[in-house]
C-alpha positions in Angstrom: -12.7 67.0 -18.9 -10.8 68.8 -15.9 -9.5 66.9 -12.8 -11.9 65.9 -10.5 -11.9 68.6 -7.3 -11.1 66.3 -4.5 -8.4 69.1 -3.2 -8.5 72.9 -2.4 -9.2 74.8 -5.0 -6.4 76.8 -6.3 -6.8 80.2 -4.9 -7.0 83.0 -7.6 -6.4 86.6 -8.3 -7.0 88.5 -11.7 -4.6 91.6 -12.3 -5.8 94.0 -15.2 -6.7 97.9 -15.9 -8.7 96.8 -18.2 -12.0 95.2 -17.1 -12.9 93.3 -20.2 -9.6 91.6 -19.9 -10.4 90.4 -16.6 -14.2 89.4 -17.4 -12.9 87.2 -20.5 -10.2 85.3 -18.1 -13.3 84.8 -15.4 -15.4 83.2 -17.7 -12.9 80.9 -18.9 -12.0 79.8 -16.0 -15.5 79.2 -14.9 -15.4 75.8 -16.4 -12.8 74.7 -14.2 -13.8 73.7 -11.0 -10.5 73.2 -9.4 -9.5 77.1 -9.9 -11.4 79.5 -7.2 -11.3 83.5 -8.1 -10.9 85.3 -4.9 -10.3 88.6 -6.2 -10.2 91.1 -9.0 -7.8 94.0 -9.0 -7.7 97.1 -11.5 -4.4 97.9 -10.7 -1.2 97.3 -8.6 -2.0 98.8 -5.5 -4.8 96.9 -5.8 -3.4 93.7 -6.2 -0.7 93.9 -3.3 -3.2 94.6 -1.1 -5.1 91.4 -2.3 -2.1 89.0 -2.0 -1.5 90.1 1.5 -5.2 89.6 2.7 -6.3 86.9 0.1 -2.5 85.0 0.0 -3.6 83.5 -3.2 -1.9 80.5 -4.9 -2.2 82.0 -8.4 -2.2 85.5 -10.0 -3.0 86.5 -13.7 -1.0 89.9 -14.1 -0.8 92.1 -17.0 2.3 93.7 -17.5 1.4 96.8 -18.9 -0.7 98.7 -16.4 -0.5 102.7 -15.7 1.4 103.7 -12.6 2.3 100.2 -11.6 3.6 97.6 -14.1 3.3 93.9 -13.8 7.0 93.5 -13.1 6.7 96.0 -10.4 3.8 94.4 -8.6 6.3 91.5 -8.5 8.9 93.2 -7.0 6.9 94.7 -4.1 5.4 90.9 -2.8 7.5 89.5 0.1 9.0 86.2 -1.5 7.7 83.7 0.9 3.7 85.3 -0.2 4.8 85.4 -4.2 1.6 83.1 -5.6 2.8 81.0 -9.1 1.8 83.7 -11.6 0.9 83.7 -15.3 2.1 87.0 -17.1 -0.7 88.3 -19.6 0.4 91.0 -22.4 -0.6 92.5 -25.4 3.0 92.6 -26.3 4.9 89.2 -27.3 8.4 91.1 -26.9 7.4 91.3 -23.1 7.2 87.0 -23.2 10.9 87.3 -22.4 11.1 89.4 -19.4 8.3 87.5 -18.2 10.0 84.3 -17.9 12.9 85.9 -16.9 10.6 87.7 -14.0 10.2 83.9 -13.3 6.5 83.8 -14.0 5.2 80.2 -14.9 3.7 80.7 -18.2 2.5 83.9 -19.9 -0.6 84.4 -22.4 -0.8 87.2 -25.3 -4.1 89.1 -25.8 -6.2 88.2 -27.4 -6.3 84.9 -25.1 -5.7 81.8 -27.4 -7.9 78.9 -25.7 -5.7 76.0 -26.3 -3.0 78.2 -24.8 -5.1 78.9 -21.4 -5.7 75.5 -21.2 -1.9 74.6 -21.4 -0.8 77.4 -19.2 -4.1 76.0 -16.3 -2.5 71.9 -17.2 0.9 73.7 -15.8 -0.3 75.6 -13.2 -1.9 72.5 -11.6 1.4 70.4 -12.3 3.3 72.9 -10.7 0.6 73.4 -7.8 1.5 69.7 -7.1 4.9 69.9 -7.3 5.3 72.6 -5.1 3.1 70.9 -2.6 5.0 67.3 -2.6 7.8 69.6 -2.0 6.0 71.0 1.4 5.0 68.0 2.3 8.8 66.9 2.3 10.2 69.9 4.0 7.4 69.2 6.9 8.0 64.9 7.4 11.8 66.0 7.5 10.9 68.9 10.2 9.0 65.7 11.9 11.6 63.2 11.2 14.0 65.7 12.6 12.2 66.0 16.1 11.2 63.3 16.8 14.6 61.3 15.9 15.1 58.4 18.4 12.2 59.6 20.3 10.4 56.3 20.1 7.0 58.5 19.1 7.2 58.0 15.2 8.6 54.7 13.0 11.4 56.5 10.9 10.4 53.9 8.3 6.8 55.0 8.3 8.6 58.3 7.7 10.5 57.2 5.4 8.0 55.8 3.0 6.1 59.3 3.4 8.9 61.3 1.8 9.6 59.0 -1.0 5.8 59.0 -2.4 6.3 63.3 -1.7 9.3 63.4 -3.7 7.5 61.5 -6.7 7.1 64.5 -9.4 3.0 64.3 -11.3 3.2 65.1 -15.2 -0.2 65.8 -16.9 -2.1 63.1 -18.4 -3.7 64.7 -21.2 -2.5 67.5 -23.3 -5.2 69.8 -25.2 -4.4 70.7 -28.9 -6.5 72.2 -31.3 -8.2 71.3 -34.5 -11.0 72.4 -36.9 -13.3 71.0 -34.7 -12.7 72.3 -31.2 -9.7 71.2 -28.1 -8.6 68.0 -28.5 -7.4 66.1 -24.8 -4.7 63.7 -26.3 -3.8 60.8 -23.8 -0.4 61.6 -23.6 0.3 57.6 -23.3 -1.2 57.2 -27.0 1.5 59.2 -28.1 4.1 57.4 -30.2 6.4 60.4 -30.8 6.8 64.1 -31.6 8.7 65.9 -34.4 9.0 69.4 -35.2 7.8 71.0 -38.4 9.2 74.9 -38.1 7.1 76.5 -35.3 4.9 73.8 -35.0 5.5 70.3 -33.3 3.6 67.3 -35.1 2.3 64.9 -32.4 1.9 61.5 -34.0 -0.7 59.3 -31.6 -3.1 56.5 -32.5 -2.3 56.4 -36.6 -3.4 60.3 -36.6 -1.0 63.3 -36.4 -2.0 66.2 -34.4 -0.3 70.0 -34.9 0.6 72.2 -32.1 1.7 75.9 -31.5 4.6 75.0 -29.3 8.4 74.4 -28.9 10.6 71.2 -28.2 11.5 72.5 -25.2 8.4 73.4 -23.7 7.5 70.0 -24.3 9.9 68.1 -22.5 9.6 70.4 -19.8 5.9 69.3 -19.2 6.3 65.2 -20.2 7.2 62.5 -18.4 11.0 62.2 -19.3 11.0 58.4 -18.1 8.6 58.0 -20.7 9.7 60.4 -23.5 13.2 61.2 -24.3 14.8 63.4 -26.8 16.1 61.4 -29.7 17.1 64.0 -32.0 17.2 67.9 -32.1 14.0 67.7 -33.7 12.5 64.3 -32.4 11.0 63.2 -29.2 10.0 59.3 -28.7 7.6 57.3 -26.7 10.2 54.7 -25.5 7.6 52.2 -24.6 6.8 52.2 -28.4 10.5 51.1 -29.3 10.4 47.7 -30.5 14.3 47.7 -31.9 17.1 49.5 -32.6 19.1 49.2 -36.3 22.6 50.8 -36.6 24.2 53.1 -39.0 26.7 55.1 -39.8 28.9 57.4 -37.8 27.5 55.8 -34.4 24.0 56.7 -35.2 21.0 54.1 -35.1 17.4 53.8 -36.0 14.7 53.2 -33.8 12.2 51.2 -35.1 8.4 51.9 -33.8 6.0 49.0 -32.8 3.6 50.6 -35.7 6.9 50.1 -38.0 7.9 53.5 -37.9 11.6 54.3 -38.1 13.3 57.5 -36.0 17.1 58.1 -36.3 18.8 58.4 -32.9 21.6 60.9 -32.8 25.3 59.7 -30.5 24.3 62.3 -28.4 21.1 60.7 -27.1 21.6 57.6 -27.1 22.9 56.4 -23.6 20.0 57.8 -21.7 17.8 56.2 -24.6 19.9 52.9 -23.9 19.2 53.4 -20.2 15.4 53.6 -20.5 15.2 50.8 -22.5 17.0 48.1 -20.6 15.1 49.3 -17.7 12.0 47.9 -20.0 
């Protein structure tokens, strides 16, 4: 189920030579209410002259396109226009570049579903991060002026900046299995492990496999919720019923559903921290 639409949409353009490409990414994100296409372009030119009349607040680019490559489109847009953008390649030796172009997320053709889900679940995180973030910079640009003025209660303020500095993690996060997406309530989640490229989410007595990396994950979860435990092992610390020593400085966390995690020395102050704030 996507987010209700009380807000804006987010604004959208679709970059791609190729007009297939571009139909298959509109008719995904038909079913998502809260995403608005605004414009289609078949190539760079294209596309530049869309951000400057459109000023979208999302861009699907492919890389690869004759004349004008993704990375160059990016180039050419003034910074303070530069919409979040998701990188889209044929090529997964281009995933690098991409991130290191600073795009948000990047998808490889053929378009996996449960990976343009993910890459939307970020988008919209990072939507409203960036716009707590705005909202801060214009209370402090109030604050600022109106300093001792007697207009405005610098309290009142106050309060605003702290609820726009409080950073949103998504609820839910879509995995798939034999039957279709999945939208796991992240707060069932007990904890996470890695199994080569995979990462097994254990929630609710039933373990779920997903295409995706430790790091990734932590990026997009609540990290006052769930901390890194191991290399390989991420926790839900509001399932920790106790911790069990061993050797070498290590201990064993012990799960409310009787599950036992090790807890490597080098995790285990912020662990400790999180759980004597519980």
């Amino acid at each position: 189920m996507n987010r209700a639409n009380t807000e804006t949409p987010i604004r959208t353009i679709l970059v791609d030579d190729e007009e297939l490409a571009r139909r298959g990414i509109q008719i995904r994100l038909q079913k998502h209410r809260d995403i608005e296409v605004v414009a289609e372009c078949g190539n760079g030119r294209e596309a530049l002259e869309a951000i400057a009349r459109e000023k979208p607040d999302l861009m699907f680019l492919d890389i690869q396109m004759p004349g004008m490559s993704g990375f160059d489109v990016l180039a050419r847009i003034p910074h303070e226009s530069l919409p979040m953008t998701v990188f889209v390649t044929a090529y997964d030796r281009y995933a690098l570049d991409a991130f290191e172009a600073q795009a948000l997320d990047y998808l490889l053709k053929p378009i996996n579903d449960v990976r343009f889900v993910q890459a939307l679940d970020r988008v919209r995180t990072y939507s409203e991060q960036r716009s707590a973030l705005a909202q801060r910079e214009k209370l402090m640009q109030l604050l600022a002026s109106t300093q001792g003025s007697g207009e405005f209660d610098p309290e009142l303020i106050k309060k605003h900046l702290e609820t726009a500095l409080v950073k949103r993690y998504p609820q839910v996060l879509p995995i798939r299995d034999d039957s279709g997406t999945i939208r796991l309530d992240v707060r069932t989640i007990d904890w996470i492990d890695a199994a080569g490229d995979y990462m097994c989410v254990h929630a609710d007595g039933r373990t779920y496999v997903l295409r995706e990396t430790m790091k990734s994950l932590e990026a997009i979860l609540d990290p006052d919720v769930f901390q890194r435990v191991h290399r390989s092992t991420i926790v839900n610390v509001n399932r920790v019923r106790r911790l069990r020593p061993h050797t070498n400085g290590e201990y064993f966390l012990s799960l409310e559903n009787g599950q036992e995690l090790k807890l490597s020395r080098s995790y285990r102050d912020r662990v400790d921290q999180l759980l004597q704030r519980r």
